[in-house]
Backbone as CSV, one residue per row, in Angstrom:
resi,resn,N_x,N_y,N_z,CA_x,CA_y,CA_z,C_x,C_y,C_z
1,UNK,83.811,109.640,118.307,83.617,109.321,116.916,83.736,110.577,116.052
2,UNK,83.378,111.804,116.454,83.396,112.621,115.476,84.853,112.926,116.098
3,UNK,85.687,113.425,116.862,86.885,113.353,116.399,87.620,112.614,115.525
4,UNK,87.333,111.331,115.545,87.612,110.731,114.383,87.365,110.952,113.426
5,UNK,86.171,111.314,113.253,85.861,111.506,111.754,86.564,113.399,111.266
6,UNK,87.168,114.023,112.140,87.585,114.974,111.739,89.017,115.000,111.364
7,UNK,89.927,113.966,112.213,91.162,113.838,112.227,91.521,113.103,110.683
8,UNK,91.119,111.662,110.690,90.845,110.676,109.750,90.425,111.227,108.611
9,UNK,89.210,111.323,108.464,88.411,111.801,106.871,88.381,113.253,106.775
10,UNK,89.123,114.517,107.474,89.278,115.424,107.144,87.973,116.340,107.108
11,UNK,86.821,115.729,107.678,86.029,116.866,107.818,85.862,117.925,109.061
12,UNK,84.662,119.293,108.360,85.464,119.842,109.562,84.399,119.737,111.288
13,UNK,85.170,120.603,111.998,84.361,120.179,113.154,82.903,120.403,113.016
14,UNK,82.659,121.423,112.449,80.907,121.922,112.323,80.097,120.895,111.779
15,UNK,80.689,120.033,110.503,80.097,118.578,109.738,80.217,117.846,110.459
16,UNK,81.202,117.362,111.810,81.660,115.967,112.291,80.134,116.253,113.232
17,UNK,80.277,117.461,113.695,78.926,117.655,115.120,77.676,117.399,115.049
18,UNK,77.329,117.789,113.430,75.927,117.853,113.141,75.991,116.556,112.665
19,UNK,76.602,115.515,112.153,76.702,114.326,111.758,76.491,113.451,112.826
20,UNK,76.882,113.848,113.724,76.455,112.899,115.216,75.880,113.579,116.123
21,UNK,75.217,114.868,115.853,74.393,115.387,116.771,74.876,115.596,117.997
22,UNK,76.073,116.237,117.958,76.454,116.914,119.323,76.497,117.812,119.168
23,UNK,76.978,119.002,120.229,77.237,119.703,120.156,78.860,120.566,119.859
24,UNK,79.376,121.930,119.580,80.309,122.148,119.267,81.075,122.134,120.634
25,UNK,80.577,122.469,121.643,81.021,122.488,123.029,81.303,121.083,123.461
26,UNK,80.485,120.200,123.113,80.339,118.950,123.682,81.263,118.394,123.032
27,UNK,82.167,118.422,121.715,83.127,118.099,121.035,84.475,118.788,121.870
28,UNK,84.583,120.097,122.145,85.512,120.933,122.588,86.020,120.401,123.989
29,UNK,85.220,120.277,124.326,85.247,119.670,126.383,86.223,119.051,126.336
30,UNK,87.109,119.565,127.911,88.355,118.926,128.212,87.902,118.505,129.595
31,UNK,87.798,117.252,130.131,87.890,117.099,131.358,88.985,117.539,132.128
32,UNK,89.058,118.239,133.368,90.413,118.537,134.188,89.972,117.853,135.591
33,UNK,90.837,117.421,136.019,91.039,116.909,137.209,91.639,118.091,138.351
34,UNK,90.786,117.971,139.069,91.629,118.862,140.683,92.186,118.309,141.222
35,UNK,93.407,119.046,142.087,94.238,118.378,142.852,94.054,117.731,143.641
36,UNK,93.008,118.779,144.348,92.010,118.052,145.669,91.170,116.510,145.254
37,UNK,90.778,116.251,143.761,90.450,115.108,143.783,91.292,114.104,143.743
38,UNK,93.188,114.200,143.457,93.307,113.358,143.676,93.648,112.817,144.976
39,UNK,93.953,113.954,145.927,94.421,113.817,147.612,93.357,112.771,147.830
40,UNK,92.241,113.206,147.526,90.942,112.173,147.751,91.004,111.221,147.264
41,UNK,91.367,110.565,146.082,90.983,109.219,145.636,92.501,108.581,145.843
42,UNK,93.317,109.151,146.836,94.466,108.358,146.853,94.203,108.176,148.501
């Protein structure tokens, strides 16, 4: 949601975070996948 609200209504990330009470990290986070997990789940 707060990406949305940053992309969409143009605010910036520091307003979208504190508006929904996350954090700036917790907005930033990229999940990555390892290789090794997918040898495993295949």
């Amino acid at each position: 949601m707060a990406q949305r609200a940053v992309q969409q209504r143009g605010l910036s990330i520091r307003a979208a975070c504190q508006a929904f009470r996350i954090s700036q990290a917790c907005y930033r986070y990229e999940a990555r996948r390892d290789t090794e997990d997918e040898e495993i789940a295949q």
